[in-house]
C-alpha positions in Angstrom: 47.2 58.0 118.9 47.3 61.3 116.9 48.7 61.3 113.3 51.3 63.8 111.4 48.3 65.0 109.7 46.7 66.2 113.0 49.7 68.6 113.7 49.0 72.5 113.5 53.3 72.2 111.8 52.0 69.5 109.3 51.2 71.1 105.8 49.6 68.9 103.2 51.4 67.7 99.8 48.6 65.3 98.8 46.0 63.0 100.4 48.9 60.7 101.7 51.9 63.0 102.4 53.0 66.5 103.9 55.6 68.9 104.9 57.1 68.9 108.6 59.6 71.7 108.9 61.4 70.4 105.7 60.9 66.6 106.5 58.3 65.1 104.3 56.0 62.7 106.4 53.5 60.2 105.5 49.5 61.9 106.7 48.9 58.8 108.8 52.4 58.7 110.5 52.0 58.5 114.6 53.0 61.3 116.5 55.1 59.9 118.3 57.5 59.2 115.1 57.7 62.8 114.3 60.9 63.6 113.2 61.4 66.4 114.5 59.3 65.9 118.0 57.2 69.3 117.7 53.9 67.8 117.5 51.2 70.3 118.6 47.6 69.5 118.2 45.6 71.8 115.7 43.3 73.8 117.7 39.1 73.3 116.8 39.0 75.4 114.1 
């Protein structure tokens, strides 16, 4: 399952945390619990 942290919209805070579109989210938070459902995959950078 991918993790908030895998999420080209997910901006990191610290190791544990980050920035969603205003909602703060823990880093290892499932996908599927995004709380604002806009998960997209980063692309292989």
């Amino acid at each position: 399952m991918p993790q908030c942290s895998e999420c080209s919209h997910y901006e990191e805070i610290d190791e544990t945390k980050g920035d969603c579109f205003g909602h703060e989210v823990a880093a290892d938070r499932d996908s599927e619990e995004c709380p604002t459902q806009a998960f997209e995959p980063r692309e292989n950078e």
